[in-house]
C-alpha positions as CSV (number, residue, x, y, z in Angstrom):
1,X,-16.8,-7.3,-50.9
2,X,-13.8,-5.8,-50.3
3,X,-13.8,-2.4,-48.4
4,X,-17.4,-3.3,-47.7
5,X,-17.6,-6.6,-45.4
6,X,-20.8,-6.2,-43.7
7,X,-22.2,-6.7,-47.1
8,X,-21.4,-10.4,-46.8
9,X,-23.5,-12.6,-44.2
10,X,-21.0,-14.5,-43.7
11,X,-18.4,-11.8,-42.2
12,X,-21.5,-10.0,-40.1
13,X,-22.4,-13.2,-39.4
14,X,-19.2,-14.5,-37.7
15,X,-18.0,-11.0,-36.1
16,X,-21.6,-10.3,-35.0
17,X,-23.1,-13.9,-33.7
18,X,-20.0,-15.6,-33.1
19,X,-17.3,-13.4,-31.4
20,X,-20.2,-11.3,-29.9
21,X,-19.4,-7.8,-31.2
22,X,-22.4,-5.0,-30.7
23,X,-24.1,-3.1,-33.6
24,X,-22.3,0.0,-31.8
25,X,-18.3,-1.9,-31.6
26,X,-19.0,-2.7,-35.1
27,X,-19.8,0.7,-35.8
28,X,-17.0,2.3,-34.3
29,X,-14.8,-0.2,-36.1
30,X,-15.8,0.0,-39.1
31,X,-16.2,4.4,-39.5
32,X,-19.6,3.9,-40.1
33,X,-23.1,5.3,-38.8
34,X,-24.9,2.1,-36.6
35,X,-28.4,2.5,-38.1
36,X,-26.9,1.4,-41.6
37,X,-25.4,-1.5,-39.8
38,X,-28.5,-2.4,-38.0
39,X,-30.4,-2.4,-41.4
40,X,-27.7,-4.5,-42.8
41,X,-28.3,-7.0,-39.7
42,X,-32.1,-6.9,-41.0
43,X,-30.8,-8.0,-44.5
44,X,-29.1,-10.9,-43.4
45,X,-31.9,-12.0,-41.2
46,X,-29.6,-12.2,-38.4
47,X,-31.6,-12.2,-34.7
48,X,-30.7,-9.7,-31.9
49,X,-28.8,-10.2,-28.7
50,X,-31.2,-9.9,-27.1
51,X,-33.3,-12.8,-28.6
52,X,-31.8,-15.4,-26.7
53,X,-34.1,-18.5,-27.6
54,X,-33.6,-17.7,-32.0
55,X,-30.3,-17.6,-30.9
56,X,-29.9,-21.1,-29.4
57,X,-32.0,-22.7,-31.4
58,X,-29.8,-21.5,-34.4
59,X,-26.3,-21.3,-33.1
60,X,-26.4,-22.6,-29.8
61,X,-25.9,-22.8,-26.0
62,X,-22.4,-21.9,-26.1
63,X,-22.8,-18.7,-28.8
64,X,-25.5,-17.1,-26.8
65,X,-23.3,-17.9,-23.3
66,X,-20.3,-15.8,-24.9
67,X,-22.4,-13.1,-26.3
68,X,-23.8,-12.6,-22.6
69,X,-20.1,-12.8,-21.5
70,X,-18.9,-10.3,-24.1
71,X,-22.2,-7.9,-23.1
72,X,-21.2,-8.0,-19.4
73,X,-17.1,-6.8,-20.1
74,X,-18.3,-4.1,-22.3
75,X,-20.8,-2.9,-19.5
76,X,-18.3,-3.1,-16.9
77,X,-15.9,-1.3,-18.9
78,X,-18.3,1.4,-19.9
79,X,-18.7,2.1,-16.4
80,X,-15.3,2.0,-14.9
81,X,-14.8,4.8,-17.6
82,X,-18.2,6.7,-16.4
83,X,-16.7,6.4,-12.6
84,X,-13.6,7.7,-13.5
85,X,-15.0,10.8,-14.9
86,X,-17.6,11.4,-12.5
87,X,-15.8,10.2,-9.2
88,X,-12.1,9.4,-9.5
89,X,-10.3,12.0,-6.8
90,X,-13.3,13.5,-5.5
91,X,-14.0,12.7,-1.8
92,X,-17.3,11.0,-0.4
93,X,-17.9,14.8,0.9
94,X,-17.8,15.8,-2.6
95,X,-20.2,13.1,-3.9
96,X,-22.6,13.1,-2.1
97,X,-22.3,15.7,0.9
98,X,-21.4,16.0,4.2
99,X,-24.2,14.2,6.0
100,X,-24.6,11.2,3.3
101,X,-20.6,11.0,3.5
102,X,-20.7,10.6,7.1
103,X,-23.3,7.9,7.2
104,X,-21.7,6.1,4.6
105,X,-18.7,6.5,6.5
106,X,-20.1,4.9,9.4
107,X,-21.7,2.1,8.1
108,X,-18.5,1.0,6.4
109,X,-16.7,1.3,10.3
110,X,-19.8,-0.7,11.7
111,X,-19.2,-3.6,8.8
112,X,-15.4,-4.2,9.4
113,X,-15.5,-3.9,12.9
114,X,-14.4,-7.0,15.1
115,X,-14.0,-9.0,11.6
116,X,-11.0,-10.7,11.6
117,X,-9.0,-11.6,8.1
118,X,-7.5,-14.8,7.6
119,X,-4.2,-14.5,6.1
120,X,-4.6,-15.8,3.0
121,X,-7.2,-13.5,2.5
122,X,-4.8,-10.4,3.4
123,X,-2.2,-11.7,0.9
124,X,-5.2,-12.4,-1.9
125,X,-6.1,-9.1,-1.2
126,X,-2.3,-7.3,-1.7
127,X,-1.6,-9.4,-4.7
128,X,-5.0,-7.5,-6.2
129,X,-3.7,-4.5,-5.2
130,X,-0.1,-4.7,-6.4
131,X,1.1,-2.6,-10.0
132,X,-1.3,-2.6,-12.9
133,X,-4.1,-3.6,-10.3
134,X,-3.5,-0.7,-7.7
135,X,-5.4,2.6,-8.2
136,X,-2.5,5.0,-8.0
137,X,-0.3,2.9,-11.1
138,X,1.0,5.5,-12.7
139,X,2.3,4.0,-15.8
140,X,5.7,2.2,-14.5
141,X,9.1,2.5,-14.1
142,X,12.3,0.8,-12.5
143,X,11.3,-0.2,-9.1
144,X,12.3,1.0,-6.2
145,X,12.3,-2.2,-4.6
146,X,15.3,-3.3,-6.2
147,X,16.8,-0.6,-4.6
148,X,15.9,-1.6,-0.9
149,X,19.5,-1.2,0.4
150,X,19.8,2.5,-0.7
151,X,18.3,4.7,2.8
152,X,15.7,6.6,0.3
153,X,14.7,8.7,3.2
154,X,18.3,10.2,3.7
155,X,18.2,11.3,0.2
156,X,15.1,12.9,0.2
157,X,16.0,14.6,3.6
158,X,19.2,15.8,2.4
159,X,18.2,16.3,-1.6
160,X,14.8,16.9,-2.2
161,X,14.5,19.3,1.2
162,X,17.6,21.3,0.4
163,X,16.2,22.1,-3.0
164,X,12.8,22.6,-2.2
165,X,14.0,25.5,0.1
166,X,15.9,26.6,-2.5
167,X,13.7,27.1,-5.0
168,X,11.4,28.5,-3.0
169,X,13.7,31.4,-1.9
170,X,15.1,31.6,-5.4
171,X,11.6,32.3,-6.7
172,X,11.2,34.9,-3.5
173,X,8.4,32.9,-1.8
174,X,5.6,33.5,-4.9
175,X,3.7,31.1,-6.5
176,X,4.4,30.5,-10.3
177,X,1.1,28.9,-10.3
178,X,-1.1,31.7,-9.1
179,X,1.2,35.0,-8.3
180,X,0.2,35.2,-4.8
181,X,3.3,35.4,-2.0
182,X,3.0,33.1,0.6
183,X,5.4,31.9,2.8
184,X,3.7,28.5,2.3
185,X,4.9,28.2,-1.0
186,X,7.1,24.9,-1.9
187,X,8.9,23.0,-4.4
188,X,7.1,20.8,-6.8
189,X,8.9,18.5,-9.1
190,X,7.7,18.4,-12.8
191,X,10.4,15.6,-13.4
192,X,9.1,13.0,-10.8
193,X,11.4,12.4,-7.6
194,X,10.6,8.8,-8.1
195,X,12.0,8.5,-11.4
196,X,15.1,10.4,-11.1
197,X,16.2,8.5,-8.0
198,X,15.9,5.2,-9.8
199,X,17.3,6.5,-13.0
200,X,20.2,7.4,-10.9
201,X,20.5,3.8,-9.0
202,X,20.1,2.0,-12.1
203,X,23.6,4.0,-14.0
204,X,25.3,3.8,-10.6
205,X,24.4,0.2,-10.2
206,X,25.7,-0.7,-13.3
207,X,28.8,1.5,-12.4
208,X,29.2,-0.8,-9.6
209,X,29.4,2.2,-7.5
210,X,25.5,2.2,-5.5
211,X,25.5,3.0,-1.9
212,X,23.6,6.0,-0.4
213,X,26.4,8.6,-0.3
214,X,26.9,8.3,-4.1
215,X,23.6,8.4,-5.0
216,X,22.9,11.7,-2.8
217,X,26.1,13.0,-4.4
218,X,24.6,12.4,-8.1
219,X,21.1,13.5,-7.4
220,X,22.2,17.1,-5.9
221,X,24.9,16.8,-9.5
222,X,21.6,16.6,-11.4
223,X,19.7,19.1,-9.3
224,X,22.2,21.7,-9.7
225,X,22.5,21.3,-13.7
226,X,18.5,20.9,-13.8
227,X,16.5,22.3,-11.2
228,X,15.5,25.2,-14.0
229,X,14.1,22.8,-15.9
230,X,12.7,20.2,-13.5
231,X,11.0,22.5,-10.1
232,X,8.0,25.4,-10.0
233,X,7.5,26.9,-7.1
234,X,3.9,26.6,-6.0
235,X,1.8,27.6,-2.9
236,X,0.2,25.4,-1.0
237,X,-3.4,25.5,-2.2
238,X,-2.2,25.0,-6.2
239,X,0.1,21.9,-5.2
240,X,-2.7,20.2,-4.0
241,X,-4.7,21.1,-7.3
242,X,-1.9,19.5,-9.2
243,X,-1.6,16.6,-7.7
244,X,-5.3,16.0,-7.9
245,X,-6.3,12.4,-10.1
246,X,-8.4,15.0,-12.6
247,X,-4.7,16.6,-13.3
248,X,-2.8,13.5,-13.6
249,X,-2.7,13.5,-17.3
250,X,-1.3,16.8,-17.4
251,X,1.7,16.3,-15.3
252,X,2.3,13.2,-17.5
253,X,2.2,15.5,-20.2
254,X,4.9,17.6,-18.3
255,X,6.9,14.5,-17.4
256,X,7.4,13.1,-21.3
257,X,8.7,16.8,-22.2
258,X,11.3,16.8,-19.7
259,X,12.3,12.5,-19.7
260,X,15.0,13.0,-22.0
261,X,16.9,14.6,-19.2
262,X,17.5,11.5,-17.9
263,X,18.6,9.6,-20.9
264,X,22.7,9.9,-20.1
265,X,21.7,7.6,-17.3
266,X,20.7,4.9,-19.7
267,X,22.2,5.6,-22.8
268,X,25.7,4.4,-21.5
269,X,25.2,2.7,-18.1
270,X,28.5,0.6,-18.5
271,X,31.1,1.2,-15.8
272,X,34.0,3.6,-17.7
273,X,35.4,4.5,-14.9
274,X,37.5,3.0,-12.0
275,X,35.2,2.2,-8.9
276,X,35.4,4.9,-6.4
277,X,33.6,5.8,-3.3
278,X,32.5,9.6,-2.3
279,X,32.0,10.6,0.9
280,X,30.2,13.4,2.0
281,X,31.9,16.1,3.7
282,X,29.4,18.9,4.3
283,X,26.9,20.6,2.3
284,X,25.5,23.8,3.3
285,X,22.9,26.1,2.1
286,X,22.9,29.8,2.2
287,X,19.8,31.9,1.8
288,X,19.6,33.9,-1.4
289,X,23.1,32.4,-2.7
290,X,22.8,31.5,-6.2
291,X,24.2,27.7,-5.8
292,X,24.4,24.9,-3.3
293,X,27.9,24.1,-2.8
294,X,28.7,20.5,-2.1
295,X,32.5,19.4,-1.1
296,X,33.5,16.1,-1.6
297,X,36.5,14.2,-0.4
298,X,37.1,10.7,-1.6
299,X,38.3,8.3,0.7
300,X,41.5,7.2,0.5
């Protein structure tokens, strides 16, 4: 029977009646066209799924109970993936209008209002909701929360701003995207923000040299050699289109291409170098210059 299992009762037998598996997972599995392995199911003499008491009677409670089981994942799977297609990043406006939306809308206001949560139930609730679980997992990296001393909002204020302005004035206010010239148009990173800032905290940590002011000073290093490579400068209107769930795939797509840029932070993350502390002195930005400078001093 080799190269031909479902030849042999006993193999269609066990993956069919005993570990559950439909005419159509079998198919799939196997490269082969269901109807032959339905007639083959017909050979054997092997009941349906759906005839539950042949079933029992033959194999028993506990085969029929797991075949139900195995039925009611591979639904629920089935649609998950039909819900993604059809409704994943599309509003209730988009669904199923504006006045269905808004009823809908209401009626989910009307149920949780006044209703108190215990809370346990809130922490039940956020443990659901927390990495693989959440919606908006994106795959992984290193966490940010390990990170919690760094002031994250200082470095995007003084990094991701700065270069978001100039990129935009670099690229004389039009949109890569769609040509038009807006003076909406802003920075968009190809290379996530996320993952450089913790590819950065991770070699600096390991440097023994993480604090705020260093990891500013590295990110606008790694902006200047890279912002080429890593920003588009987008209007307003094709920003949002990008970031859109439908797209998501596509700027992972972009993402891999450019990950290697951040390798030199991992490939040698040992400290090599004394432990030193940078302060920022000033950094300025001049309109229509071709580079940001940035003085150091270190302190003494």
């Amino acid at each position: 029977m080799y190269g031909t299992p479902w030849r042999d009762k006993g193999w269609f037998t066990e993956q069919f009646i005993y570990i559950g598996k439909s005419i159509h997972e079998l198919s799939i599995e196997l490269g082969m066209d269901w109807s032959s392995l339905e007639r083959w199911r017909q050979i054997h003499g092997l009941p349906r799924h759906s005839e539950r008491e042949r079933i029992i009677a033959e194999y028993g409670l506990d085969v029929f109970e797991n075949i139900v089981k195995r039925k009611k994942e591979r639904y629920s799977i089935s649609n998950k993936r039909k819900a993604e297609i059809m409704y994943k990043g599309k509003s209730y406006e988009d669904i199923y209008g504006k006045e269905k939306a808004q009823e809908i809308k209401n009626k989910i206001s009307a149920s949780n209002k006044n209703v108190k949560r215990s809370e346990e139930f809130k922490e039940n609730l956020s443990k659901k909701q927390r990495g693989k679980n959440n919606s908006n997992w994106k795959g992984g990296f290193y966490s940010s929360q390990v990170y919690k001393h760094i002031d994250r909002l200082s470095v995007k204020e003084y990094v991701l701003d700065t270069w978001n302005r100039y990129i935009v004035i670099e690229k004389d206010y039009t949109c890569e995207c769609c040509g038009i010239r807006s003076i909406t148009c802003n920075g968009h990173h190809l290379l996530s923000f996320t993952k450089i800032f913790d590819a950065i905290c991770f070699y600096l940590d390991k440097r023994n040299c993480l604090d705020t002011l260093s990891v500013i000073s590295e990110m606008h290093k790694f902006h200047k050699e890279n912002f080429s490579k890593i920003y588009k400068c987008l209007c307003s209107a094709c920003h949002r289109n990008i970031h859109r769930q439908e797209n998501y795939y596509m700027r992972m797509q972009e993402e891999n291409r450019l990950i290697h840029l951040l390798e030199p932070y991992f490939s040698n993350p040992e400290p090599s170098l004394k432990e030193e502390s940078a302060m920022y002195t000033a950094f300025f930005f001049k309109e229509g210059a071709e580079t940001i400078e940035i003085t150091l001093s270190r302190s003494e």
